[in-house]
C-alpha positions as a printed NumPy array, in Angstrom:
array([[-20.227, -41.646,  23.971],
       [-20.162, -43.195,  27.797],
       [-18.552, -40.039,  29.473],
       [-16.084, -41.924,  31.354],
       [-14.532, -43.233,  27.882],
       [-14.472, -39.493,  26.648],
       [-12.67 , -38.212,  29.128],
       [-10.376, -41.217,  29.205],
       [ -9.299, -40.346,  25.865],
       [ -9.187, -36.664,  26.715],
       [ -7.05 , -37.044,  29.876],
       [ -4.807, -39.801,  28.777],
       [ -4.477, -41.267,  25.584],
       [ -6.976, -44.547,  25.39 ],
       [ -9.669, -45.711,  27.103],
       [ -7.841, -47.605,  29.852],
       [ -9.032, -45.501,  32.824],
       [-12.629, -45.323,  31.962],
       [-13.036, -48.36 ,  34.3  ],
       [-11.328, -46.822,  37.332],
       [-13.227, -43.189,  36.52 ],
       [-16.357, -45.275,  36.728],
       [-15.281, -47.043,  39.693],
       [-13.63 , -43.746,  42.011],
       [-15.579, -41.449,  40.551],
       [-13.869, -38.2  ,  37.954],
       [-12.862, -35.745,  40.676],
       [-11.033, -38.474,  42.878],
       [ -9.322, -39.747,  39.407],
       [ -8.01 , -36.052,  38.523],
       [ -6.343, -35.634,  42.067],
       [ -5.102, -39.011,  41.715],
       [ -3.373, -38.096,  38.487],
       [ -2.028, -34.702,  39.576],
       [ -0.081, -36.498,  42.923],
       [  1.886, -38.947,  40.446],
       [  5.308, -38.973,  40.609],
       [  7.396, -39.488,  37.691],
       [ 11.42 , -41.5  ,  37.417],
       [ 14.269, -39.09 ,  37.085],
       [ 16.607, -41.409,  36.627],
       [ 19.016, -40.921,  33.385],
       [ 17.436, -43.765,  30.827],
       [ 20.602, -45.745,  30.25 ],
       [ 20.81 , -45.337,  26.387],
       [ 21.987, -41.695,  27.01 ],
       [ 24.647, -42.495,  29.393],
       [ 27.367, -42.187,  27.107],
       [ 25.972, -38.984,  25.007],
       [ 27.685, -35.812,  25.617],
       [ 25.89 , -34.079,  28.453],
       [ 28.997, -30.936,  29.111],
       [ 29.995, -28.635,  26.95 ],
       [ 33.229, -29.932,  27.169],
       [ 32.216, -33.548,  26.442],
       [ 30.587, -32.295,  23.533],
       [ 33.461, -30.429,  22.018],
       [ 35.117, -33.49 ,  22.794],
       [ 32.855, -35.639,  20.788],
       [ 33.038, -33.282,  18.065],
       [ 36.66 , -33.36 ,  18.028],
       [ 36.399, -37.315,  17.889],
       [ 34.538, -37.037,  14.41 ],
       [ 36.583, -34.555,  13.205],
       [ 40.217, -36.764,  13.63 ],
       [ 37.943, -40.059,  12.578],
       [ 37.968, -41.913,   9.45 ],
       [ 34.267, -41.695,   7.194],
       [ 33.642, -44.932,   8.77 ],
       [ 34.076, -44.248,  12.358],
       [ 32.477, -40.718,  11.653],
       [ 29.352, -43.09 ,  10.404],
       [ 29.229, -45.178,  13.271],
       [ 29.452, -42.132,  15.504],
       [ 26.632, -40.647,  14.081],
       [ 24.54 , -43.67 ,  13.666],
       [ 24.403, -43.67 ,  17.56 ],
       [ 23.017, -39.955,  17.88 ],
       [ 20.642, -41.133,  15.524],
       [ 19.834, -44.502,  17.125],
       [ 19.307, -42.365,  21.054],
       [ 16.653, -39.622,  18.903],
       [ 14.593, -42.615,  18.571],
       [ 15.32 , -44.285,  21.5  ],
       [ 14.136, -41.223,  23.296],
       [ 11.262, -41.277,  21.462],
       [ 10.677, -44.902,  22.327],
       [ 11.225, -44.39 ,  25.941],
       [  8.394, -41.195,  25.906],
       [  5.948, -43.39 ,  24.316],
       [  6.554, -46.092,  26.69 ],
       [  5.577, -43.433,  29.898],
       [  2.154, -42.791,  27.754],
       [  1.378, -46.579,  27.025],
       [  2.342, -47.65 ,  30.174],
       [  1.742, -45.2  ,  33.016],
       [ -1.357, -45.677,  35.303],
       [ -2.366, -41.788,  35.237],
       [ -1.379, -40.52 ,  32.184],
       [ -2.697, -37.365,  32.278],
       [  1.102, -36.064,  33.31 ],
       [  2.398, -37.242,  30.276],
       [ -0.498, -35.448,  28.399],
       [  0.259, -32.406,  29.527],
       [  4.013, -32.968,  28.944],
       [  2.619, -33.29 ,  25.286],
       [  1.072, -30.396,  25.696],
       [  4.18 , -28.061,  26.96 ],
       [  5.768, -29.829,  23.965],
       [  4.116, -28.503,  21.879],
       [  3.985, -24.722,  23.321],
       [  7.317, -24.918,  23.793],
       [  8.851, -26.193,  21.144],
       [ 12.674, -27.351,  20.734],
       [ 13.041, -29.473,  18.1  ],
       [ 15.962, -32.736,  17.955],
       [ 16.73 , -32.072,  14.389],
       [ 17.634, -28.506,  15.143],
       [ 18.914, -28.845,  18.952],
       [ 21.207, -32.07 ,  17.729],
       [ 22.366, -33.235,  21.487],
       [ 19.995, -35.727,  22.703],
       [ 20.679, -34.878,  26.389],
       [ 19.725, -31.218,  26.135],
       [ 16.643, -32.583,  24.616],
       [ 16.101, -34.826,  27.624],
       [ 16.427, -32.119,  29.538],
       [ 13.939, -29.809,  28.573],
       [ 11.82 , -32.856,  28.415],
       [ 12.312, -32.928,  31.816],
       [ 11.751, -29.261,  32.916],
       [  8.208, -29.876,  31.482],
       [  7.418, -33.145,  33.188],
       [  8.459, -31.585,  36.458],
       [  6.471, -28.534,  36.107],
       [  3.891, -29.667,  34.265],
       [  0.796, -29.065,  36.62 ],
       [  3.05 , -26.136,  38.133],
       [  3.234, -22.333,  37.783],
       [  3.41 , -21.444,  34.109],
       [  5.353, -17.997,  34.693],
       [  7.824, -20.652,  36.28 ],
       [  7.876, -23.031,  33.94 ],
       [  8.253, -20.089,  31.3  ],
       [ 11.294, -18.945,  32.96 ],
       [ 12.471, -22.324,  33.171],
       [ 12.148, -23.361,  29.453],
       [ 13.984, -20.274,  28.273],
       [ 16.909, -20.927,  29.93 ],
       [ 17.265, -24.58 ,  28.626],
       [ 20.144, -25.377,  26.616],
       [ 17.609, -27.069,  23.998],
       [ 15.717, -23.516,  23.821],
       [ 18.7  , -20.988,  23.82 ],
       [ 20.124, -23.351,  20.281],
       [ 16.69 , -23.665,  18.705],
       [ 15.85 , -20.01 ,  18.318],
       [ 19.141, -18.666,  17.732],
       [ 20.444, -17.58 ,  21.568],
       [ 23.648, -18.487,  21.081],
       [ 23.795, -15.995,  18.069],
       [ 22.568, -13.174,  20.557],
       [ 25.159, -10.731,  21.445],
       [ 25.658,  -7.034,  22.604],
       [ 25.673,  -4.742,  19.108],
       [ 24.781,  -8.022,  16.871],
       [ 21.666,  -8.766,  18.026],
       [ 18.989, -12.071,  17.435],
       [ 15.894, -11.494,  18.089],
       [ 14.19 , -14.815,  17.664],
       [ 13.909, -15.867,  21.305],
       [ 13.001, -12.543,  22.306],
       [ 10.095, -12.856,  19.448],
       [  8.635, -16.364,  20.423],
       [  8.662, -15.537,  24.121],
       [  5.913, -13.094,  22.88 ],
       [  4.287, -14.443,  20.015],
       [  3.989, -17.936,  20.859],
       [  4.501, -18.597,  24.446],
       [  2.429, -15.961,  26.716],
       [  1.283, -12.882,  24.667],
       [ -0.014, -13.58 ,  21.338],
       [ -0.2  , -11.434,  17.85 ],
       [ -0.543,  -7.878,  18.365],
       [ -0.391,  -7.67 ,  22.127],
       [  3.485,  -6.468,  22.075],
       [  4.924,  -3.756,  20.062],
       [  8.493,  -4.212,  17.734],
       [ 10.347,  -2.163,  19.919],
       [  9.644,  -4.821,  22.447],
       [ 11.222,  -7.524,  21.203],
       [ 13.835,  -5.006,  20.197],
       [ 14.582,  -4.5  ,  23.627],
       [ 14.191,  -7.579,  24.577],
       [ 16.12 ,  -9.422,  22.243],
       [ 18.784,  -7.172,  24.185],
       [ 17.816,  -8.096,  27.335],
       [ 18.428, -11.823,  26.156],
       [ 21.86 , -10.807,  24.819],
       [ 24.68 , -13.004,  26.235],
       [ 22.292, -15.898,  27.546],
       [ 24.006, -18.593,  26.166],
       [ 24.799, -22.395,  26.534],
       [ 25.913, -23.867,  30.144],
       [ 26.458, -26.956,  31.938],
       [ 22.823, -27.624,  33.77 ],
       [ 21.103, -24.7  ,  32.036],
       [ 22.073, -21.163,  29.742],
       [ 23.914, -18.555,  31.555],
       [ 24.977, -15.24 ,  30.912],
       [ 28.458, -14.747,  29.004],
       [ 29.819, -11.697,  30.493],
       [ 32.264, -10.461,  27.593],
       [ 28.849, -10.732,  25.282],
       [ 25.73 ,  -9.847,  27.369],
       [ 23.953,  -5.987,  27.401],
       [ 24.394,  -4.509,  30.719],
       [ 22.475,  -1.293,  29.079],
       [ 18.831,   0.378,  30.442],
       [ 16.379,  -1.265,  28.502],
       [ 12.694,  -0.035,  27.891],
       [ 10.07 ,  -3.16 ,  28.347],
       [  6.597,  -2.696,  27.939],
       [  7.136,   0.785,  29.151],
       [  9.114,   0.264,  31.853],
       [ 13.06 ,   0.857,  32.154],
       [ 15.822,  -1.116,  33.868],
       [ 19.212,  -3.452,  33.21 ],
       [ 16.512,  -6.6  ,  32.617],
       [ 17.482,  -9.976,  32.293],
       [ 15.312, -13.164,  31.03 ],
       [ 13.291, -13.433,  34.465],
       [ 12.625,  -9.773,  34.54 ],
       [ 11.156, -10.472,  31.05 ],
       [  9.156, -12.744,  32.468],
       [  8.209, -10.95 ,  35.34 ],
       [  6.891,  -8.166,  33.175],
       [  5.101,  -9.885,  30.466],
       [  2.885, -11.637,  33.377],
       [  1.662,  -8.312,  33.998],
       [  0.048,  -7.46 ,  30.85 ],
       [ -3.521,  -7.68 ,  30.626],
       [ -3.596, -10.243,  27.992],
       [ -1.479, -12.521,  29.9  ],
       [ -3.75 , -15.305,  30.252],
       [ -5.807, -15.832,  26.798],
       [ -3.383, -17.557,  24.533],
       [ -2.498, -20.552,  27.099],
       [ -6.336, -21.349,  28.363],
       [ -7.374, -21.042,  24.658],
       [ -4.824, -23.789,  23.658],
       [ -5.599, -26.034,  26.756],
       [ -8.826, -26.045,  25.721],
       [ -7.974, -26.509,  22.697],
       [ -5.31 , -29.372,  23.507],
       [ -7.866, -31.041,  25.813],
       [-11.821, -30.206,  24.664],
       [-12.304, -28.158,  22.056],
       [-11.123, -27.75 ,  18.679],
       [-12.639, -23.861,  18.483],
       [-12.961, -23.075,  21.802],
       [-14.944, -19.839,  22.264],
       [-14.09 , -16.554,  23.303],
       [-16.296, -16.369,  26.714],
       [-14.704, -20.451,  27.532],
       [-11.504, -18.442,  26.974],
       [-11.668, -15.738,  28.962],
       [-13.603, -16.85 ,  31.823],
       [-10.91 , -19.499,  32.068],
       [ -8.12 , -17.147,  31.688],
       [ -9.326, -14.566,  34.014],
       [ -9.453, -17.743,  36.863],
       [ -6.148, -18.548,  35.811],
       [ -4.786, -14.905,  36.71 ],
       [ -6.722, -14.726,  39.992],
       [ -4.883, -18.416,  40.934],
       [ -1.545, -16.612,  39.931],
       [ -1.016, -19.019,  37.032],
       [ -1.045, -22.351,  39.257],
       [ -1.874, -25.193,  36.296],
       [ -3.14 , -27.293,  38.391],
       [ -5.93 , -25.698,  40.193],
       [ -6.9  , -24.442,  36.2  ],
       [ -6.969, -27.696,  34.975],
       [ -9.176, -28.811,  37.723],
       [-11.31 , -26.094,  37.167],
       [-11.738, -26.478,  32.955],
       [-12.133, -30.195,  33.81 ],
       [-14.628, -30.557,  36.497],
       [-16.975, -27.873,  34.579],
       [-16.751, -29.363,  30.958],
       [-16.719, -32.717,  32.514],
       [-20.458, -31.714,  33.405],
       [-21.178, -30.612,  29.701],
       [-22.335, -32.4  ,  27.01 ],
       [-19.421, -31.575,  24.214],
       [-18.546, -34.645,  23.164],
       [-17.749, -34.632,  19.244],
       [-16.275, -31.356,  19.562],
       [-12.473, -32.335,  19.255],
       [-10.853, -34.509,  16.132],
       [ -7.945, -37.309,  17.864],
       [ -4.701, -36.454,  17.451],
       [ -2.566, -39.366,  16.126],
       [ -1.411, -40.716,  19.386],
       [ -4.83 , -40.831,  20.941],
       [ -6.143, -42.754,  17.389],
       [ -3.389, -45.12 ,  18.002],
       [ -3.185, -45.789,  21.173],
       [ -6.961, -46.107,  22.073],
       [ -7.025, -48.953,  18.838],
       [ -4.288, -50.869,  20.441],
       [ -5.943, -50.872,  23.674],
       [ -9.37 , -51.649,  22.083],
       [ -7.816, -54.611,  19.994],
       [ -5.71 , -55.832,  23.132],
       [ -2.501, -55.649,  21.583],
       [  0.844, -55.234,  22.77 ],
       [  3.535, -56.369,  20.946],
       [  3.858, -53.35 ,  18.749],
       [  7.434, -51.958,  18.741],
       [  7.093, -48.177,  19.917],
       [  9.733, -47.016,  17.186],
       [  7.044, -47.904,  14.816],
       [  4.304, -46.247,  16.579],
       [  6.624, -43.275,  16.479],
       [  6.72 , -43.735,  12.597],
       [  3.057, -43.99 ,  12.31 ],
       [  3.296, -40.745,  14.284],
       [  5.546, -39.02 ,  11.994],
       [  3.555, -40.267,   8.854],
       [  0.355, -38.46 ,  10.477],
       [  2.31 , -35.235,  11.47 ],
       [  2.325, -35.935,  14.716],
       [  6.573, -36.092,  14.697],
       [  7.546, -36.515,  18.485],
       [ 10.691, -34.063,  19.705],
       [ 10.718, -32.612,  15.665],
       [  7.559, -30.332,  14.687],
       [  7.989, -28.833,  11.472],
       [  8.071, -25.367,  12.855],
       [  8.433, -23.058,  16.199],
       [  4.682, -22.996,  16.161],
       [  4.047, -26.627,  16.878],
       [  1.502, -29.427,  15.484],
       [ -1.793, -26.756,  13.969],
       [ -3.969, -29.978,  15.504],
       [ -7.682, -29.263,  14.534],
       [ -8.632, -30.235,  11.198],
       [ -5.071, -30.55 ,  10.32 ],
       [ -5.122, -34.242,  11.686],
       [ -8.075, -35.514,   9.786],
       [ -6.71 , -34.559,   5.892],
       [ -7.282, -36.928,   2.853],
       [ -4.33 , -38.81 ,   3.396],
       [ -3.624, -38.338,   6.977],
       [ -7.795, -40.146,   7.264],
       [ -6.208, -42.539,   4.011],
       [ -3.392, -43.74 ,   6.709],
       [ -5.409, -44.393,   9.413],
       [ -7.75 , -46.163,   7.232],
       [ -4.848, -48.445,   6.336],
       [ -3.745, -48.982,   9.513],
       [ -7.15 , -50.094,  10.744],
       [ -7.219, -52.708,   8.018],
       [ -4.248, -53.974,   8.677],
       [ -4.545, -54.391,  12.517],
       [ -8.072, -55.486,  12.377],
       [ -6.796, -58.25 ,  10.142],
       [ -4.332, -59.415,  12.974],
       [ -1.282, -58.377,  11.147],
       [  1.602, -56.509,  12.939],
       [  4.204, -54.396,  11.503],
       [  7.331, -55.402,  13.204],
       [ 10.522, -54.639,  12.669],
       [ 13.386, -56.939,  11.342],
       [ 16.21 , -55.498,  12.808],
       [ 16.573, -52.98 ,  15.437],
       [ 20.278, -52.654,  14.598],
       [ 19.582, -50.25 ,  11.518],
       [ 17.324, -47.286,  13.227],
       [ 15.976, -45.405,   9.789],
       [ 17.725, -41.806,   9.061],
       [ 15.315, -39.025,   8.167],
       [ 13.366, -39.558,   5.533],
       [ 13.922, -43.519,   5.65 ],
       [ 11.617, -45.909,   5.964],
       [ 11.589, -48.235,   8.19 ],
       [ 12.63 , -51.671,   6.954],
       [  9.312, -54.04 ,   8.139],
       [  7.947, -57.478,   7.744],
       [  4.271, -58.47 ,   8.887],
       [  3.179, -60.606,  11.085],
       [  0.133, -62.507,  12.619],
       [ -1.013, -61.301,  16.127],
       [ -4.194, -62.12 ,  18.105],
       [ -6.372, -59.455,  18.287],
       [ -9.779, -59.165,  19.914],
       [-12.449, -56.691,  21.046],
       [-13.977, -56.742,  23.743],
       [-18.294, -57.809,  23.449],
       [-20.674, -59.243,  25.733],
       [-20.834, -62.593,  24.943],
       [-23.946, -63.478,  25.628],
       [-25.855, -59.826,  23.857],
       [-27.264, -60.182,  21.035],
       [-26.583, -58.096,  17.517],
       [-27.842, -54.88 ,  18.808],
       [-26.875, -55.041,  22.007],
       [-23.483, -55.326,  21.005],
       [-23.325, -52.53 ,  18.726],
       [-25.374, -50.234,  21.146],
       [-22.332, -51.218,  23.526],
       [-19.736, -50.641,  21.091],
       [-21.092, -47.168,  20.189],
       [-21.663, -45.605,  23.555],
       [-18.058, -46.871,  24.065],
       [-16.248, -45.436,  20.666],
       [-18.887, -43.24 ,  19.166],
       [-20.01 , -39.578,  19.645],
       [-23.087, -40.276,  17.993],
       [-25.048, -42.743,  15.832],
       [-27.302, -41.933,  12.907],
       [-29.695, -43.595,  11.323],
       [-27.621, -44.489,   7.975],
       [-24.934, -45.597,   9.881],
       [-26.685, -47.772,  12.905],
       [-28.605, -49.653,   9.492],
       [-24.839, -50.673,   8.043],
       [-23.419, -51.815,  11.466],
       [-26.437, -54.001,  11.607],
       [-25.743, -55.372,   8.013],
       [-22.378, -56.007,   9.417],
       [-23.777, -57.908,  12.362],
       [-26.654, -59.211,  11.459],
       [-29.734, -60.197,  14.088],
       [-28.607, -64.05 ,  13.698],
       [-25.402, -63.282,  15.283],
       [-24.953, -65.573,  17.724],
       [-21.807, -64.255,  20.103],
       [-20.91 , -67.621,  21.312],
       [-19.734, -68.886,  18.118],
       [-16.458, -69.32 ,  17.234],
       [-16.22 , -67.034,  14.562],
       [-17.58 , -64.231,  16.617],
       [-14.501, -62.398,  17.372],
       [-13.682, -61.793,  14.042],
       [-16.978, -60.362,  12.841],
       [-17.229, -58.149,  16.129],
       [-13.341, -57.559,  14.343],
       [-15.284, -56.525,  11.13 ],
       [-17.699, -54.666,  12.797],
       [-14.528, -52.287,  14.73 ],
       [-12.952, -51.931,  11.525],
       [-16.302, -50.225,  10.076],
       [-16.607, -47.889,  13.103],
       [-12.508, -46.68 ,  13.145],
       [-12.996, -45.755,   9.334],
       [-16.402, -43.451,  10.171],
       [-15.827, -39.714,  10.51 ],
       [-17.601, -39.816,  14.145],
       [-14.938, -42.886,  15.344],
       [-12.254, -39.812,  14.273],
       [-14.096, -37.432,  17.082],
       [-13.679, -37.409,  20.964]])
């Protein structure tokens, strides 16, 4: 595969900045896409959501006193902005010039995970959205300290059930287990004590805070060492264990290059990230730059949103309605804002089972064929577990081809651009596809080069980056 297509796909979510990594060259395109700046401004469809805890309680009230059929219509609308949110996300990935932010954002997403269906206030959800967009190529003992104080975390592992003498201790766990530490690198009483530490830390108007009448103002004992600690010192003294670095360089490789990354990678990654104090960016930049120089290409099955994403850019389309891309999403396990647990998507081998590889088959076919799912009406967003209601329709879709090559030269250009490597068996029945007669100026071409894509997006190789 041309390199500049892999790490197109790897950095962002298509192939729409190979052209510009061929043209400024990889390292200048990685600065570029750590100095972009990113909109805070409040997307309009949350305007009128709750945002206080005293506009909530208000809105609560409101469908308490309401009839079933206002209570519906009230609901509806939470419903309706959880999409709409997801909408607006994808549109930042399809749209932005650099998208590498917003793959990283996916990334912290998935560490840190806060889930809609659980959190149930779309704005708190925004937030911590946010947080990781803003800090994304930042300090991750920062951004850890951050994300635990977000409304969306302190509800979706149980902070707000935290109290002195009646104790939660599923914050306190994940903070360990899943976002610095890792299995076995922490002891029970740890999480014990923390869990106390974390006692009190509760909902707020910008972020948590401490409730005074419930937090534990006690010594604690942390890792072995003793003091009144709160979530920061936590943090503070979890970033100087040892293991500190491990779990997050072997899940950005992970996340970016490899689906097994190996122990050396790991560690020699993670023991740069400790000497840069935990500075993303400069790690990134690092893991980048030296794998970019590697040949490892195969070594990483797409994700859903890359195999979406990289066929609508490769068929030129762009009428398709991002709610259903988020559905496709969801179908494939890929479930934006709502994993199906704390510990995120598994990715890996997860996203390539018989009928995740059955769906993308069908969705292939269906594209490829010029047919669009659209929806016909946006007024009825599905509820979980719906489908969407659709109706197809005909859209012009094309792929790219020298139009003056002849049969192989076509397919030798379509495979450095979407393949990882060509065997024998597999050159022979792209050539049976497109056969030496070809001739690319007729006007029928387009839609055997169309048959020709099809092939490739249903071969176990098109399915590796």
């Amino acid at each position: 595969m041309n390199k500049s297509n892999l790490w197109s796909l790897r950095l962002g979510f298509s192939s729409k900045q190979a052209t510009e990594i061929e043209k400024i060259g990889f390292e200048k395109f990685l600065k570029q896409s750590f100095a972009t700046t990113f909109d805070k401004k409040l997307p309009q469809f949350l305007e009128d959501d709750p945002k206080t805890l005293a506009e909530l309680r208000e809105l609560r009230q409101s469908i308490k006193n309401a009839d079933s059929e206002a209570q519906k219509k009230i609901l509806k609308k939470q419903i309706r902005n959880s999409f709409e949110l997801k909408k607006w996300w994808l549109d930042k990935m399809r749209n932005d010039a650099h998208p590498l932010r917003e793959k990283m954002v996916c990334f912290w997403h998935n560490h840190f995970v806060a889930t809609s269906q659980k959190v149930k206030v779309n704005y708190w959800v925004y937030q911590h959205n946010m947080v990781l967009r803003e800090h994304a190529f930042g300090n991750f003992k920062e951004l850890t300290k951050k994300i635990i104080k977000t409304n969306a975390m302190v509800r979706y592992l149980d902070n707000v059930d935290n109290k002195k003498g009646n104790y939660n201790e599923n914050l306190s766990r994940e903070l360990l287990e899943l976002f610095t530490l890792g299995i076995g690198n922490y002891s029970e009483t740890d999480i014990k004590e923390g869990a106390k530490a974390l006692a009190g830390l509760n909902l707020g108007a910008d972020e948590a805070i401490y409730r005074r009448l419930i937090e534990d103002n006690s010594s604690k004992t942390y890792f072995g060492q003793t003091g009144d600690f709160k979530a920061d010192d936590l943090v503070d003294i979890i970033f100087e264990q040892p293991k500190i670095p491990y779990l997050i360089t072997r899940k950005i490789l992970k996340w970016f290059v490899y689906d097994t990354p190996s122990d050396d990678l790991v560690h020699y990654y993670g023991d740069y990230f400790r000497k840069v104090n935990f500075e993303i960016e400069p790690l990134l930049t690092k893991i980048f730059t030296e794998e970019y120089a590697k040949e490892n290409a195969g070594s990483k099955i797409k994700d859903p949103l890359v195999f979406m994403l990289q066929m609508m850019d490769e068929l030129h389309i762009e009428t398709v309605e991002n709610t259903l891309i988020a559905f496709f999403l969801k179908q494939q396990g890929m479930d934006l804002f709502n994993q199906t647990n704390v510990k995120g998507w598994d990715g890996g081998n997860s996203w390539l089972t018989s009928q995740i590889y059955l769906q993308r088959n069908n969705t292939s076919d269906l594209l490829c064929n010029g047919r669009n799912i659209s929806r016909k009406s946006f007024n009825k967003i599905p509820e979980d577990g719906e489908t969407p209601e659709i109706s197809i329709e005909k859209i012009s879709v094309k792929v790219a081809f020298d139009t003056k090559g002849t049969n192989k030269k076509i397919i030798s250009d379509l495979a450095n651009r979407l393949f990882f490597q060509v065997d024998e068996n597999t050159q022979k029945d792209m050539e049976n596809l497109l056969k030496y007669d070809f001739d690319a100026t007729n006007e029928n071409a387009n839609n055997a080069v169309l048959r020709l894509f099809n092939y490739i997006t249903k071969t176990p190789e098109y399915q590796l980056i």
